[in-house]
C-alpha positions in Angstrom: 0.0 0.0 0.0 1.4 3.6 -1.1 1.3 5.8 1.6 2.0 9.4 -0.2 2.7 12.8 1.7 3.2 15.2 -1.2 4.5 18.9 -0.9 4.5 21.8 -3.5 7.1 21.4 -6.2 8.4 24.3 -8.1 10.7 23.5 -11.2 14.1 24.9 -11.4 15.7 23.3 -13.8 19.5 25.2 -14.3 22.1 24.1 -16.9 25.5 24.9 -15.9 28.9 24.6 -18.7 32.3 23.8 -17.6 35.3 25.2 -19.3 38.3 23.5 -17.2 40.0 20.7 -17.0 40.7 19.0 -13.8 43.8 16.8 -12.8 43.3 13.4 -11.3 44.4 14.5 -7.5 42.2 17.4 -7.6 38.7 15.0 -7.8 39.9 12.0 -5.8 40.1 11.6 -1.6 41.7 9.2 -0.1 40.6 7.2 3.2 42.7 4.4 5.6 41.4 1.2 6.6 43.7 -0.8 9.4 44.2 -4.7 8.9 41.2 -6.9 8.5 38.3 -4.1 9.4 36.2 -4.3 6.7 35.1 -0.4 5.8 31.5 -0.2 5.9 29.6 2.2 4.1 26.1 3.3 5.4 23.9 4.9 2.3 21.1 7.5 2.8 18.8 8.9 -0.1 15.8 11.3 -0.3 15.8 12.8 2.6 13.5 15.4 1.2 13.5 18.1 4.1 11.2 21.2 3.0 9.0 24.1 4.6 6.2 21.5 6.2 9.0 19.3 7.6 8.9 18.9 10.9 12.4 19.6 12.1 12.4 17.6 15.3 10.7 14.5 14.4 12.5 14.2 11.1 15.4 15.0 12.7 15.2 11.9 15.7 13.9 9.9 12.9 17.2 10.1 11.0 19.8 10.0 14.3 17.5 6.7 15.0 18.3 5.2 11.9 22.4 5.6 12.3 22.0 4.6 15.9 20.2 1.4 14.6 22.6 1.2 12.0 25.9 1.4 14.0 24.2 -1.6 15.9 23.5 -3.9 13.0 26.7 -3.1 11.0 29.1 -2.9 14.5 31.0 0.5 12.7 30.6 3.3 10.1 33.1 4.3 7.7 31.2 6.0 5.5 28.1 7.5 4.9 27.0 8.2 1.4 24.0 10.9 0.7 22.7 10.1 -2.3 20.7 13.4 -3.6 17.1 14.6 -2.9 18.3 16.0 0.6 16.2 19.0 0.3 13.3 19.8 -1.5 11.8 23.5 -2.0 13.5 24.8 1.1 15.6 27.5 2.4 18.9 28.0 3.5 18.4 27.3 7.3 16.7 24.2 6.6 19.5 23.1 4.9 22.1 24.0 6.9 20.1 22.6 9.9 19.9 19.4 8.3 23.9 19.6 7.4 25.0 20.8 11.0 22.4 17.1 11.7 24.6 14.8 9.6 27.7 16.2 10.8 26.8 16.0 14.4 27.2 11.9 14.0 30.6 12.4 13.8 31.4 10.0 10.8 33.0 10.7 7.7 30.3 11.8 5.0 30.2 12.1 1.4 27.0 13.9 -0.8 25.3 13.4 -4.6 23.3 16.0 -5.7 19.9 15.1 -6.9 17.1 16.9 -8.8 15.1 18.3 -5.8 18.3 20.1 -4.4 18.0 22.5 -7.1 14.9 23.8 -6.0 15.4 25.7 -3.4 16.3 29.5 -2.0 19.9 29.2 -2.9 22.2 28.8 -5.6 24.3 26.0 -6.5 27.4 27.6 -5.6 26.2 28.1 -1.9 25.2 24.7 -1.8 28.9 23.8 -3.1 30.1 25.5 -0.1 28.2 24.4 2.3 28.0 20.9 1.8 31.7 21.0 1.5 32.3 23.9 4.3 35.0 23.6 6.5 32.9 24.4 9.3 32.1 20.6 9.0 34.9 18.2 10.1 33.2 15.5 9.0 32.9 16.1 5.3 34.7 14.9 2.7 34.1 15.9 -0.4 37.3 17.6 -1.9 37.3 21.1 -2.6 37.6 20.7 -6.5 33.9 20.4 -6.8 33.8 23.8 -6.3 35.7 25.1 -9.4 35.0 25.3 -13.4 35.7 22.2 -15.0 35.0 20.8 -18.3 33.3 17.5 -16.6 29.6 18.2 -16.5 27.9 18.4 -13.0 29.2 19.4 -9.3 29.4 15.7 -7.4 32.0 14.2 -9.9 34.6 12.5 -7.3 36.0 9.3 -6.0 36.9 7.7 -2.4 40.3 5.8 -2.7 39.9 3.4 0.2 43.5 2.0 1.1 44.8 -0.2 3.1 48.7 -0.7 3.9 49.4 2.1 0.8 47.6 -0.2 -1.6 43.9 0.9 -2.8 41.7 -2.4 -2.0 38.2 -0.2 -3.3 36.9 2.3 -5.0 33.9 4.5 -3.9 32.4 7.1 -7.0 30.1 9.8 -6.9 28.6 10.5 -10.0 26.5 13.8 -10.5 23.5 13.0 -12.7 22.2 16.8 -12.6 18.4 17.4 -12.5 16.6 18.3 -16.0 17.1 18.7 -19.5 15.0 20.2 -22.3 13.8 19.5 -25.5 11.6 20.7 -27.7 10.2 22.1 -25.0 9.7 19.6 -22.7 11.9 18.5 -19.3 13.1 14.9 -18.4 15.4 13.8 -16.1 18.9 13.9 -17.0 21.4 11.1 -17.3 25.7 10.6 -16.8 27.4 12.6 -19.5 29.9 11.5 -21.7 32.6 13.6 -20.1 31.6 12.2 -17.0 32.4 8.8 -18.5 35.7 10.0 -19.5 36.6 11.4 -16.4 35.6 7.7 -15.0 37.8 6.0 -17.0 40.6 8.1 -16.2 40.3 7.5 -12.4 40.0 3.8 -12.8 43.1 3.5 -15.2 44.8 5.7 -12.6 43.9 3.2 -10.1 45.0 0.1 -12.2 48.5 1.3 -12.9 49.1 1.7 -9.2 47.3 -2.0 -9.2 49.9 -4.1 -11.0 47.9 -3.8 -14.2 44.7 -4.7 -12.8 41.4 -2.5 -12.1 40.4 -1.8 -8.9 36.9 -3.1 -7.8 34.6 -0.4 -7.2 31.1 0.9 -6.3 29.4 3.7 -7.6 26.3 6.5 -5.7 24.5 8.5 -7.9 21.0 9.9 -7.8 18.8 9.2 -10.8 19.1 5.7 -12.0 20.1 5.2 -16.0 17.7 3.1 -18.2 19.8 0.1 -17.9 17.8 -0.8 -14.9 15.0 -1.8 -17.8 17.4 -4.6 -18.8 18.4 -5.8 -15.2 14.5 -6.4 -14.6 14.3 -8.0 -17.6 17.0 -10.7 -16.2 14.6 -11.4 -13.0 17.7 -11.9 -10.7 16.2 -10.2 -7.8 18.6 -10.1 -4.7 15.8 -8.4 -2.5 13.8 -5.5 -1.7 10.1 -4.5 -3.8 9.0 -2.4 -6.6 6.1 -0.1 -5.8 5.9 2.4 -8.5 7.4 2.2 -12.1 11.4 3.1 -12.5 11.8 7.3 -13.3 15.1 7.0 -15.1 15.6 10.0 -18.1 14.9 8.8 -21.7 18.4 9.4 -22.3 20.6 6.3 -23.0 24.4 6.3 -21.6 27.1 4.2 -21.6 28.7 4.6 -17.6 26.8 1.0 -16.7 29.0 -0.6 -19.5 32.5 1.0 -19.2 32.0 0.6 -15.6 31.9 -3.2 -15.6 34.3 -3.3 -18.2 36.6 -1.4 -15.5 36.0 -3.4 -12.4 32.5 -2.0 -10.8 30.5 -4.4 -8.9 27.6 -2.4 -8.1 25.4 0.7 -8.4 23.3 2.5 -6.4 20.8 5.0 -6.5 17.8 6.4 -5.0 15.1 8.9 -7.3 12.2 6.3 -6.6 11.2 6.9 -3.6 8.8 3.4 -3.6 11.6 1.2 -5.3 14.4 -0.3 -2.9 14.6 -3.4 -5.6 18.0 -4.6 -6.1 19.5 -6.6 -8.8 22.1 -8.8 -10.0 23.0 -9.4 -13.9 26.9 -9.9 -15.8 28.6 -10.2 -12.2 27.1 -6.4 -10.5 24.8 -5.8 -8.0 22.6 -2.8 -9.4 19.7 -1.0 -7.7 17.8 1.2 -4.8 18.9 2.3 -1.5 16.4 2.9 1.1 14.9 6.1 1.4 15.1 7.7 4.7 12.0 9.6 5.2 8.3 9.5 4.3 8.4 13.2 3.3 7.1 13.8 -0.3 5.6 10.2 -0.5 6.5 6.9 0.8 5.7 3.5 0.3 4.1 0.8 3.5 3.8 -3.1 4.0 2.6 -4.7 6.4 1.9 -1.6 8.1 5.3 -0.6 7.8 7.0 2.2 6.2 10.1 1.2 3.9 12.3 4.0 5.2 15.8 3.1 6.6 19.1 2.7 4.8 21.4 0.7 3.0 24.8 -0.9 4.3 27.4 -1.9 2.3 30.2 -3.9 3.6 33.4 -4.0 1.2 35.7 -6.8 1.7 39.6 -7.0 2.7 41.2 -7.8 -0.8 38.4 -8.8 -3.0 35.7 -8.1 -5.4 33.5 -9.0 -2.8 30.8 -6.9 -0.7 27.6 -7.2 1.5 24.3 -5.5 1.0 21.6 -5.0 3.7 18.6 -2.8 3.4 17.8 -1.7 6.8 14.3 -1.3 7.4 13.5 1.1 10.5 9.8 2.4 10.9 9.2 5.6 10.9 5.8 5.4 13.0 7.9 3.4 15.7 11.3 4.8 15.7 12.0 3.0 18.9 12.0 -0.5 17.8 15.2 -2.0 15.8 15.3 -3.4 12.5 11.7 -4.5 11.0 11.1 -7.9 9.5 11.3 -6.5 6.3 15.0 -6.0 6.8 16.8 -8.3 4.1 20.6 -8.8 3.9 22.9 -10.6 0.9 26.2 -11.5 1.6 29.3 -12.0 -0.6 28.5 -10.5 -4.3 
């Protein structure tokens, strides 16, 4: 059962051109694991805080879920915000809910998705802030805030390392908000500079590999239309679909150089009743969770699907864990729900 909340949605789509090209150091962070820790990375998507959100609850809602989280998983490396934070808002609700996710005092890292554009700042502020250095938490590098000629803001990647050697490979891929034509807006899609800029990091990474790629995963906010052809294969390794996929129209060709070059999964958000996940030519591609009911939602069994993802990457290997972490938003004080599901080793 669909459980919707919608809110007033103003369209502001803005197209932005870069004009300068970026060296390899300048996109890329770098983060330490110690001996046999796995490095766990907690994803959260459409958050969707705006003018009729209340503040407090959302607020203990979403400091619930990492509690619950930090629980389950034992630690957390990482935590990947996968676009849709904000939705028609200002610039105190945004900074409010920032000055939130930096309070839990673990390393974060931020996609843009369409719904941040729409709201009572620019994109440069929200460069800024999301990579301020007011917050000693944040990691995004300070590149995103200068020209480029890659298109988008959120075009970087976590080099996770281990003993000087990189064991994974963590992207964030900007996939913008609209595009027109002929008068007409759809959702946008990874460029082909963007690809480029890919391919550049990961042959980076393979030289310093003894000539072989790195495995990686990739966050981005709106999912490509290959997710037409993963349902197509029926290998479902959990979660539902409540509503049909929103992808653009727009094909691209980042799910194919990527598993050419060593990605083993992708992951998205956009859909706010889809947590699906699947598996087809050796990746794991699909939903996180999303974590709020704001906008709408989707229920079973009398629970909401709100929560997050985990995803647990491996000492030395291609090899990761998935679990989509189910925490009710009506009942923030009980622990995972039944509808919790977990995969292990893809």
């Amino acid at each position: 059962m669909k459980n919707k909340r919608f809110a007033l949605i103003a369209l502001m789509p803005l197209l932005f051109s870069c004009t300068r090209v970026y060296s390899s150091a300048e996109h890329a962070k770098e983060m330490e694991v110690s001996g046999d820790q796995d490095f766990v990375v907690l994803q959260l998507t459409d958050i969707h805080w705006n003018y009729s959100t209340n503040i407090k609850e959302a607020s203990a809602y979403l400091s619930n879920t990492i509690k619950v989280a930090k629980e389950r998983a034992g630690h957390i490396d990482l935590l990947e915000i996968t676009g849709d934070s904000l939705l028609v808002a200002n610039k105190k609700i945004a900074t409010t809910l920032y000055d939130l996710i930096d309070s839990w005092d673990i390393p974060w890292a931020f996609t843009f998705g369409n719904h941040d554009y729409e709201g009572e700042w620019s994109m440069a502020w929200m460069n800024n802030l999301v990579s301020s250095s007011k917050y000693k938490n944040a990691i995004l590098p300070e590149a995103i805030n200068k020209d480029d000629n890659v298109d988008g803001f959120s075009n970087y990647v976590i080099n996770v390392k281990r003993g000087g050697n990189v064991d994974w490979q963590i992207y964030n891929i900007d996939t913008h908000n609209l595009v027109e034509e002929a008068g007409s807006y759809d959702y946008d899609f990874i460029h082909p500079n963007q690809i480029a800029w890919y391919e550049q990091q990961a042959e980076l990474a393979k030289t310093n590999n003894s000539g072989s790629y790195v495995p990686s995963i990739a966050f981005f906010h709106i999912p490509p239309t290959d997710i037409y052809d993963f349902e197509k294969e029926n290998d479902v390794v959990g979660g539902i679909k409540d509503e049909k996929f929103c992808p653009g129209e727009h094909n691209s060709d980042f799910v194919k150089t990527a598993k050419e070059k060593g990605c083993r999964g992708m992951f998205f958000g956009h859909d706010h009743s889809n947590d699906i996940v699947y598996r087809k030519d050796n990746m794991i591609f699909g939903y996180g969770v999303k974590a709020n009911t704001e906008l709408y939602s989707t229920e079973k069994d009398g629970i909401s699907i709100t929560g997050c993802a985990i995803y647990t990457l491996h000492k030395e290997s291609n090899k990761f864990d998935l679990e989509h972490l189910i925490v009710d938003y009506d009942d923030m004080e009980k622990g995972p729900s039944a509808l919790t599901w977990k995969e292990v080793n893809l």
